[in-house]
N, C-alpha and C positions, 0 to 999 in steps of 0.2 A: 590194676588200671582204674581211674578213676574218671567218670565223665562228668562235662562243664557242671552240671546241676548237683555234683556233689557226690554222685551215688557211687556206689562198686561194679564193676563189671564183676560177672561171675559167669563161672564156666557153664554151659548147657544143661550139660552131662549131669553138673550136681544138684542141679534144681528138676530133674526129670523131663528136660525141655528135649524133643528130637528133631535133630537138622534137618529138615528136608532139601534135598535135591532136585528141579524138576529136570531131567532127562528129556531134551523133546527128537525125534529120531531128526536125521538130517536132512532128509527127504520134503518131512512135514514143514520144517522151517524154510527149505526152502522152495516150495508149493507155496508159503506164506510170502515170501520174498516176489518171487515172479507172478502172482496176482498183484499183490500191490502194484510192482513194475507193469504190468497191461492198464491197471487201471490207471496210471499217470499218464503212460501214451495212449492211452486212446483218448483220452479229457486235454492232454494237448492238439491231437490232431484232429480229432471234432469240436471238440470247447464246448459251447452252447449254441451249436447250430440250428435247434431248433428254435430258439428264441428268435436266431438271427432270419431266421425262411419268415417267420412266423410276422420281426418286422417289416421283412420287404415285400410282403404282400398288402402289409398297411397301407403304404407307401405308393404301391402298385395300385390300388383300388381308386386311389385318390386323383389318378392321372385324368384331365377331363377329355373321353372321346372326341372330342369337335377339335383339340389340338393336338390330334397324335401327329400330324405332319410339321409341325410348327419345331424349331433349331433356334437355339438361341443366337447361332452362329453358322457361317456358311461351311465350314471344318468338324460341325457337331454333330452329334445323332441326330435324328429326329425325336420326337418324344415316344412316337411310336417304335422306333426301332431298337431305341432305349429300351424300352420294357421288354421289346423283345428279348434282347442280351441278356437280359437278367434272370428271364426266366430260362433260356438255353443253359444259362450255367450249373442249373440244377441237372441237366441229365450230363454235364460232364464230370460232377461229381459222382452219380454211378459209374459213370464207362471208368472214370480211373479205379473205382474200387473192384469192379467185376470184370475190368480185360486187363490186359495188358501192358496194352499200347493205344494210339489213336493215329490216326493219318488228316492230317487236315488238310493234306490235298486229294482227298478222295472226293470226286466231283458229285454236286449236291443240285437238286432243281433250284429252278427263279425262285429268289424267294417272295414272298407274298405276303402283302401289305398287312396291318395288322386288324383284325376286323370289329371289336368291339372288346370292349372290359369284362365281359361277363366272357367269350369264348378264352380272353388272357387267362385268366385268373380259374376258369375249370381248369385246363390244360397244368397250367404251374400247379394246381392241386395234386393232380395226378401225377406231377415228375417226384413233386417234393414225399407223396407217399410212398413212391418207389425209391427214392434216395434213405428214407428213415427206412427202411425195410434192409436195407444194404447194411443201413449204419447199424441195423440190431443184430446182428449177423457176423460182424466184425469182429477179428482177432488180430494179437499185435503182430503177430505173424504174416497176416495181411498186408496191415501196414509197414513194414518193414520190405515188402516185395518190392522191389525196382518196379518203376513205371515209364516207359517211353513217349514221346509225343516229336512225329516226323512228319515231316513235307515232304510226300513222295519216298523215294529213296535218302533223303537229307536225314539225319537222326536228327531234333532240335535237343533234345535234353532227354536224360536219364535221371530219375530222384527216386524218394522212395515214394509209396502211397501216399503215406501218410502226411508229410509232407507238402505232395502237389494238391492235396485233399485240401488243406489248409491255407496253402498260398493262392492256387488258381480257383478255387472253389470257392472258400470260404473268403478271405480277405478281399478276391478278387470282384466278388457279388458284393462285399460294403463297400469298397470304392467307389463301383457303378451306381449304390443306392445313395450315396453320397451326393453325386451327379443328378439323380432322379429330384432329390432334396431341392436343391437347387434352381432346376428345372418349374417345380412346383412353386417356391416362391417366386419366381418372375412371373410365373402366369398367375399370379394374385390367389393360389390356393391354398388351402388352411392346411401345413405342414404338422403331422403326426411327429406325433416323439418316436426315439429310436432310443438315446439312452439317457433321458432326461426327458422332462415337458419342453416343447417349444413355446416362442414368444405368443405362438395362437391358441396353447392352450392355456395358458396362466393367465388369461383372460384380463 
């Protein structure tokens, strides 16, 4: 046998060369298999969450107290109640990860207006600490657990964790910062990048 470059193949054997084989047990390989596979699902169903906490408190800081009441619209949040929502959805990212289930008709006091930037943004510090605290904890076995969310006796929906983690969680909170965005430019405020520079900061 000859290859493209000219030369002779020659048997191993006659030049002293020894085949090696690697043997790897099956077990090993696939320990190697099913880590990788965790590591893909959990980087789909968290993604870069912390980036993402991390822009919406940007975002959040920027809201100016004197217009938490203020609606762009009669149908809309308030600005204030906006920011509330967004930082609620951080402890529903724990409750999906550490219960079960949730009941959203499990009756809740008045709720209460929102009192300044500074009590916001402690409180979202502490949900989002306790959420990375879940999320460092996390196995794909986790995620993969069925998650329920009922009104009362209604079931609304069955998913996995991981899953509701991503959709109601995650995508769910850039939506609403999406909204906040928007919010902040009508009231003439200098709009933070999320994933790119805005036009207020390219100066």
């Amino acid at each position: 046998m000859h290859w493209p470059d000219g030369g002779q193949w020659r048997d191993p054997s006659s030049v002293g060369i020894v085949s090696v084989r690697l043997n790897f047990p099956i077990n090993l390989l696939k320990l190697m298999s099913d880590n990788l596979e965790s590591s893909m699902i959990l980087h789909y169903a968290a993604g870069d969450l912390k980036n993402e906490l991390a822009v919406t408190r940007r975002m959040m800081a920027r809201a100016p107290e004197k217009h938490y009441a203020w609606r762009p619209h009669e149908k809309s949040f308030s600005l204030g109640d906006l920011l509330k929502h967004l930082s609620n959805l951080v402890p529903w990212g724990i409750v999906n990860l550490t219960e079960d289930s949730y009941d959203i008709g499990t009756p809740r006091g008045p709720r209460k207006p929102l009192e300044s930037r500074e009590a916001l943004l402690t409180k979202y510090d502490e949900r989002v600490e306790k959420l990375m605290g879940a999320i460092e904890n996390l196995s794909t076995q986790t995620l993969e657990e069925p998650w329920s969310l009922y009104h009362g006796d209604i079931k609304l929906f069955t998913n996995t964790k991981g899953d509701v983690l991503r959709h109601w969680c995650i995508s769910h909170m850039v939506h609403h910062r999406g909204q906040l965005s928007v919010y902040l430019r009508l009231l003439d405020v200098p709009v933070p990048s999320s994933y790119g520079p805005t036009a207020d900061e390219r100066g």
